[in-house]
C-alpha positions as CSV (number, residue, x, y, z in Angstrom):
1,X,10.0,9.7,2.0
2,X,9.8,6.5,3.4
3,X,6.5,6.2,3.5
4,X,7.1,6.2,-0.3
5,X,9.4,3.9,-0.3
6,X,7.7,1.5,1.2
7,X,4.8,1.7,-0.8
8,X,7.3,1.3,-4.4
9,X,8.8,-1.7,-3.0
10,X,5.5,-2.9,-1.6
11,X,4.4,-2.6,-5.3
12,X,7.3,-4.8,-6.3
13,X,9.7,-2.7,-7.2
14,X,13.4,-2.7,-6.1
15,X,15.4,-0.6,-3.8
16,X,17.0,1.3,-6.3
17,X,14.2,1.8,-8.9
18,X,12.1,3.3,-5.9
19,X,15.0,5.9,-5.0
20,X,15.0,6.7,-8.2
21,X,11.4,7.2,-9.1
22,X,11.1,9.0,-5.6
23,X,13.8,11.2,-6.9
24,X,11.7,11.7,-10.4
25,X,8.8,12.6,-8.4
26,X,10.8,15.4,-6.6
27,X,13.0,17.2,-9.5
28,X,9.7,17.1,-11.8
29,X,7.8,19.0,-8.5
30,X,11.0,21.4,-8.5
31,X,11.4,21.7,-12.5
32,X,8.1,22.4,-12.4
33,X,7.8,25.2,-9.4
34,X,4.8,23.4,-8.8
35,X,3.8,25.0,-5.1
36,X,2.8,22.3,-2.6
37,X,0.4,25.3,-1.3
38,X,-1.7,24.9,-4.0
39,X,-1.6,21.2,-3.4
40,X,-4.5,20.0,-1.3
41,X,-3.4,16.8,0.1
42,X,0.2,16.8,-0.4
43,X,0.8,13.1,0.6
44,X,-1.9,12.1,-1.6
45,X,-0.3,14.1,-4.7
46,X,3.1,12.1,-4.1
47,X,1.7,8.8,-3.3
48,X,0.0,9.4,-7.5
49,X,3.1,10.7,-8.6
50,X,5.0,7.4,-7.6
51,X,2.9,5.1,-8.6
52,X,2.4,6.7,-11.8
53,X,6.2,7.7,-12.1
54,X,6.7,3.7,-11.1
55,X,4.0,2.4,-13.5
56,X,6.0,4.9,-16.5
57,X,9.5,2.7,-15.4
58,X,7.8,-0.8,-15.4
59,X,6.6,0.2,-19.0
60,X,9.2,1.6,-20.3
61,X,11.9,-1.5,-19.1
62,X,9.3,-4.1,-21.4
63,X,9.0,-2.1,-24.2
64,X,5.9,-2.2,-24.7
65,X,3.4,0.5,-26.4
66,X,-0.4,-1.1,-24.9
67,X,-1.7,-0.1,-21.7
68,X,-1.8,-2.6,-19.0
69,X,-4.0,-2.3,-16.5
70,X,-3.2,-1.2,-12.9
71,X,-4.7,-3.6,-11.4
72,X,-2.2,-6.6,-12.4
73,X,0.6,-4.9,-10.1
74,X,0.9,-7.3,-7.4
75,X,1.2,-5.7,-4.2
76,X,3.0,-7.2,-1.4
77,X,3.3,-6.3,2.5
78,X,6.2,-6.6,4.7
79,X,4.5,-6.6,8.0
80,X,6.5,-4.4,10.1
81,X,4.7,-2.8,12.9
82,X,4.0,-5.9,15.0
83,X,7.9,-4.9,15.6
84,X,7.0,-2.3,18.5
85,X,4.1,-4.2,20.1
86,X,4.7,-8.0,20.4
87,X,8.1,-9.7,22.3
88,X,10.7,-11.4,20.3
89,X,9.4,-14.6,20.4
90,X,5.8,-14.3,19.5
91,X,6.9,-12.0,17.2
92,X,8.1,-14.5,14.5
93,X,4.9,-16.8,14.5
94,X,2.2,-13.5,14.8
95,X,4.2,-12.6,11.7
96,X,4.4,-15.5,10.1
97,X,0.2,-15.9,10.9
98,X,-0.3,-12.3,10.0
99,X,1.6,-12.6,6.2
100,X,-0.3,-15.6,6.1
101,X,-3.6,-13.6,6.6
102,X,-2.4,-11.2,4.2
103,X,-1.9,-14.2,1.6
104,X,-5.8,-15.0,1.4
105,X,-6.3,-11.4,0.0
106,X,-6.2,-10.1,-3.7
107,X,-3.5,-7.5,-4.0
108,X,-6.2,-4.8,-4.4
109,X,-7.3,-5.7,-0.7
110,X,-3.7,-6.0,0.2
111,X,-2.9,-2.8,-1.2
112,X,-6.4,-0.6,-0.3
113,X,-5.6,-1.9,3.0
114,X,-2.1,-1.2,3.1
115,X,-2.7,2.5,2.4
116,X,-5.7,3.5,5.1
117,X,-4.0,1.8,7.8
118,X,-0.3,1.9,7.4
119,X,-0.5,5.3,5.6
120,X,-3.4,7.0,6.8
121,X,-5.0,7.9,3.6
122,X,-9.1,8.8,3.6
123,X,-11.3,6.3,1.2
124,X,-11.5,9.2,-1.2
125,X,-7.6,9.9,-1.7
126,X,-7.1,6.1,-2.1
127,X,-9.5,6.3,-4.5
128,X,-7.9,7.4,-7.2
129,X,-4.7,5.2,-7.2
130,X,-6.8,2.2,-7.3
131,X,-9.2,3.9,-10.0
132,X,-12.1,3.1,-8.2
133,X,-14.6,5.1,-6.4
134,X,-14.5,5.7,-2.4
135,X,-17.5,3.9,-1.4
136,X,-15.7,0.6,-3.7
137,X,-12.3,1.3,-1.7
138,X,-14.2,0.9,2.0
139,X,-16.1,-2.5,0.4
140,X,-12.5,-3.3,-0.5
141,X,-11.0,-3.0,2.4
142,X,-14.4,-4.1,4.7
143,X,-14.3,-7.5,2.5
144,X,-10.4,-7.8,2.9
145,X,-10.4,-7.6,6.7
146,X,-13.3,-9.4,7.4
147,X,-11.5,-12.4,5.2
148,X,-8.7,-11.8,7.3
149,X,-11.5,-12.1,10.4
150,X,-13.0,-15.3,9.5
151,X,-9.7,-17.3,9.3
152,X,-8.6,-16.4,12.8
153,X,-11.7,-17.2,14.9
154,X,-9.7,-19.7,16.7
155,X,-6.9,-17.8,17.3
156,X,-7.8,-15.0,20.4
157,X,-4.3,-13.7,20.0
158,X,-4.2,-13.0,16.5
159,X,-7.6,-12.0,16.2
160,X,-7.1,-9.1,19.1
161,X,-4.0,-7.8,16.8
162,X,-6.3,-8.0,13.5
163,X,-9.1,-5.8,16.0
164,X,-6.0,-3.3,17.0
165,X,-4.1,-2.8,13.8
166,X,-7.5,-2.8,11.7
167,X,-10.5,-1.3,13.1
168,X,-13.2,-0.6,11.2
C-alpha cells in the first residue's frame, strides 16, 4: 500500500485524495469478488487501478467531459532512498544534485524510471500505464538515465550513485 501511495502523490496528487483512491481501488476489488488468483501480476493490476481510479478524480474535480491525455500528468520524485546509504551530511547536497538530475527529465522519463527502479515493475507491465509499448518504455528510460549520465561526468560521487541506483 505504500508503494501506491507513493506513486499517487508522485503523480501529484495529495495525501488524502491518494488514501482515498487507494481505498476505491480496494472496495471495487472486494464489491467485485474479483480473485487476485486469477490476477497475473497483482502489483501491476493495482498500480492500473490507481492511476486510472486517480485519472477518474482529477476529471471529475474540473468538470470536464473531453479526454485529456495521460501524458500531461506531471510526475514528480521525492528521492528517498539515498536515506539508507549516504551520511547525514552528504545526504542533503547528493539530494539536492540527484532531484536536480531528475529535473532535466520529461515526466514520462521521470515516471518510466520511477517505476522499474523504485517499484520493480518489467518494461512490459509499465507498458501499459504509460500506453506505450515495452521496447518504447526501455528507450524511455535508457534516454532518461543516460541524460541523467551526461550531466554528472564531473562528479565521481554522484555518478557512482546514478551507476548503483540505475543499472542498466
Amino acid at each position: 500500500m505504500n508503494d501506491l501511495f507513493s506513486y499517487g502523490v508522485s503523480m501529484g496528487f495529495s495525501d488524502q485524495i491518494c488514501m482515498d483512491a487507494i481505498h476505491d481501488v480496494f472496495c471495487v476489488l472486494y464489491a467485485n469478488d474479483k480473485k487476485l488468483e486469477d490476477i497475473l501480476n497483482v502489483k501491476h493490476y493495482l498500480f492500473i487501478s490507481l492511476k486510472n481510479r486517480l485519472i477518474d478524480i482529477y476529471r471529475s474535480s474540473r468538470k470536464i467531459n473531453m479526454l485529456e491525455k495521460i501524458e500531461d500528468f506531471p510526475f514528480v520524485i521525492e528521492v528517498s532512498i539515498l536515506d539508507s546509504i549516504i551520511a547525514d551530511d552528504e545526504h542533503a547536497i547528493l539530494k539536492a544534485n540527484v532531484e536536480k538530475l531528475m529535473e532535466q527529465l520529461t515526466d514520462r522519463q521521470r515516471e518510466a524510471i520511477y517505476l522499474r527502479y523504485m517499484q520493480e515493475l518489467s518494461y512490459e507491465d509499465i507498458a501499459p500505464l504509460l500506453d506505450m509499448t515495452p521496447e518504447s518504455v526501455r528507450k524511455l528510460v535508457y534516454r532518461g538515465i543516460e541524460k541523467m549520465r551526461t550531466h554528472v561526468k564531473d562528479d565521481s560521487k554522484l555518478l557512482m550513485l546514478l551507476l548503483f541506483l540505475f543499472p542498466l
